[in-house]
N, C-alpha and C positions, 0 to 999 in steps of 0.2 A: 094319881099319876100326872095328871093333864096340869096341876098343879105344881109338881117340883121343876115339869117343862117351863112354866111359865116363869118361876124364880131362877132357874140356872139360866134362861136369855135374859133377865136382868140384869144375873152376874155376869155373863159376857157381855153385854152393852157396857156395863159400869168399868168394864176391867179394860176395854177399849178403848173407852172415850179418856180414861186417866193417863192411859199409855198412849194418846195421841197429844195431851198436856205436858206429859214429862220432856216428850222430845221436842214439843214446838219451845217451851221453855229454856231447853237444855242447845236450840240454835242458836236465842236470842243472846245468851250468854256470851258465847263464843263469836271474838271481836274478828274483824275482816284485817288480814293482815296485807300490809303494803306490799307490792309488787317492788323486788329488787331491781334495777337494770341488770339487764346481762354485762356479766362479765368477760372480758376478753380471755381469748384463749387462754394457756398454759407458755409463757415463753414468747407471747410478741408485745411490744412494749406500745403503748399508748401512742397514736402520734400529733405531734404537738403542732402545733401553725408555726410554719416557716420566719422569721424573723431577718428581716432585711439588715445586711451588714453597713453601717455608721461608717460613710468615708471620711478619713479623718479631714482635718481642716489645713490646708497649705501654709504656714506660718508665714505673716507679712517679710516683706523685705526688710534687711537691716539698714537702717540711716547710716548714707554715706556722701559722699563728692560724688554729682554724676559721673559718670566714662566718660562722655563725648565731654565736656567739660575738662575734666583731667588734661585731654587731649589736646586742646586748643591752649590750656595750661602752659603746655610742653612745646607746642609751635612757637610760643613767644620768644622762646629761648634761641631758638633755631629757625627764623621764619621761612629759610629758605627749602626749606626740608619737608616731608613730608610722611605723615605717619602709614607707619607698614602695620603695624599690630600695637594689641595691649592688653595686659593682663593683669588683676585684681591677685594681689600677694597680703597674706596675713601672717605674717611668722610667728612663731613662740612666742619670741621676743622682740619686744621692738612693737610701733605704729605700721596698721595695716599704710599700706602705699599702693599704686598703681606702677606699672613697669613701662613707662612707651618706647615700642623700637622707631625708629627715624630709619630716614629712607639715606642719610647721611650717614649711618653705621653707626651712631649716638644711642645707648639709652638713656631717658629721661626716669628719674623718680619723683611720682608728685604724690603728696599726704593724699590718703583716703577720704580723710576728715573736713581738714580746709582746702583741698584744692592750692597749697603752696609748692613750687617746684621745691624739691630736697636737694636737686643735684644730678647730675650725668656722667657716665661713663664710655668709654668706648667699648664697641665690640669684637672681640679678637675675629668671628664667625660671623658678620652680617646676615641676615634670611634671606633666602632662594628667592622668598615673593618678593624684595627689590625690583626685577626684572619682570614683575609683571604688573608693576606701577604705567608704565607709560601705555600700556590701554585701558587704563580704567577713568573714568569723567566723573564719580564720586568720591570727595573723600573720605577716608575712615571716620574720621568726627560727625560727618552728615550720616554713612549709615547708622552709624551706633543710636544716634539720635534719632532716626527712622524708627528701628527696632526696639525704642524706649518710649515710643510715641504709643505704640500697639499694647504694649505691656506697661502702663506705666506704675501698677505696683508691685513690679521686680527693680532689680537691679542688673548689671550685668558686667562678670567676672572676667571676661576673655572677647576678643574681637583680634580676627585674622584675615589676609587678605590670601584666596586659595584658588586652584583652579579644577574646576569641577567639570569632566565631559565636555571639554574646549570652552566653557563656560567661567569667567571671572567673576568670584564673587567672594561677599565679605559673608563671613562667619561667627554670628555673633552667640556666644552662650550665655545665659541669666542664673542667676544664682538657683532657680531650681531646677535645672538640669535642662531646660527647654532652649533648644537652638534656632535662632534665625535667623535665615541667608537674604543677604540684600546685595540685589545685582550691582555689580560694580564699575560696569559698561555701560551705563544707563543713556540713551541718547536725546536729544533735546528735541521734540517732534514739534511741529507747528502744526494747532489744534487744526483740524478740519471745520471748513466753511461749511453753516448749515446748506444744505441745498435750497435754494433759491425755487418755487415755482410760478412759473410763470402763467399768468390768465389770460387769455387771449380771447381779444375782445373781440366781439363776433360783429363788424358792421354791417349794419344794415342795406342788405341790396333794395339797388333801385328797381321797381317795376320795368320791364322790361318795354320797350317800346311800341306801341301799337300800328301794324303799317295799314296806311288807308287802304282802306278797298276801292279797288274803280269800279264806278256800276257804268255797265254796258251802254252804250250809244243806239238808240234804233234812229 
C-alpha cells in the first residue's frame, strides 16, 4: 500500500510540473499586442489646427501721368484760372485722360499717359465748389501732391474741393478705394521761438561792514 502512495505523488508531481510547462510555454508564444489610440466618438469629426486666412496682396498702381501734374498741365492753358476738381476717366474707347474743372467754367482734357493737353470745353453747369475757392490758401495741385507724397505707390483718380462741418477741404481718392482729405484753409503760422532761459548770475555780495566798537574811557 505504502508503495502505490508513494508512485501515485509521483504521478501527480510529474502531471504538475508538465502542466506548469505547457502553460508557461503556451504565454511565451502569444505575442503582446499594440495598444490602439482611442478613437473618437461615434459622429464628432476630428479637429484640425485653425489655419490663418492669406490676405491677398493689393495690386501695384497702374503707370500713369501724375494728377497734380496733369493739373499744372491744364493751368498753362488758362493761367488765370484755378482748378476746382479732377478726375481720372478711362473709357471703352479711346486713351485714358484726366478731366480738369477750372474755376473759369473751362474743362481741360490732359492724356493720362503723357501729360499733353487734348483740348477744353466749356461748361454748360459750372460746380458749386467755384464759390468756395476764395477761402481756401491751397491749391488743388499742392493737395493732390500732398496726398501722393503719403501714398506714393497708388495713384489717384478723383480730387474735389468740398465742404465738410463748416470745414474746407480737398478730397482726394486713389485708385484703391482709400480717401484723403487735405485741408484746404491751411494758414501760414510763424514757427514759435524756442523759449529762451535765462541764467541769472548770482553776484557776489560784499561782506558786510564791520562797525568799530568804542571801548569805554575810564
Amino acid at each position: 500500500m505504502k508503495g502505490n502512495r508513494y508512485l501515485v505523488g509521483i504521478l501527480v508531481a510529474l502531471l504538475l510540473s508538465v502542466t506548469f510547462s505547457v502553460a508557461a510555454c503556451a504565454q511565451e508564444a502569444i505575442p503582446e499586442q499594440p495598444i490602439a489610440p482611442e478613437e473618437a466618438p461615434a459622429g464628432e469629426q476630428p479637429i484640425a489646427p485653425e489655419e490663418q486666412p492669406m490676405m491677398p496682396e493689393e495690386p501695384p498702381a497702374p503707370e500713369r501721368f501724375p494728377m497734380d501734374e496733369a493739373i499744372k498741365a491744364a493751368l498753362t492753358v488758362f493761367p488765370e484760372a484755378q482748378a476746382v476738381s479732377a478726375k481720372f476717366s478711362d473709357p471703352l474707347f479711346g486713351d485714358a485722360v484726366y478731366l480738369i474743372e477750372l474755376s473759369n467754367g473751362m474743362e481741360v482734357k490732359v492724356d493720362a499717359q503723357t501729360g499733353e493737353v487734348l483740348g477744353s470745353t466749356e461748361l454748360s453747369e459750372p460746380s458749386p465748389a467755384v464759390t468756395l475757392l476764395p477761402q481756401t490758401t491751397v491749391p488743388l495741385e499742392e493737395a493732390v501732391g500732398v496726398a501722393l507724397s503719403t501714398k506714393q505707390d497708388r495713384a489717384a483718380v478723383e480730387a474735389k474741393l468740398v465742404e465738410e462741418e463748416s470745414n474746407i477741404v480737398y478730397v482726394i481718392k486713389l485708385d484703391n478705394g482709400e480717401e484723403i482729405r487735405v485741408d484746404a484753409a491751411l494758414t501760414e503760422e510763424t514757427p514759435a521761438e524756442e523759449p529762451t532761459t535765462e541764467v541769472e548770475e548770482q553776484s557776489e555780495e560784499a561782506p558786510a561792514e564791520e562797525t568799530p566798537v568804542e571801548e569805554p574811557v575810564f
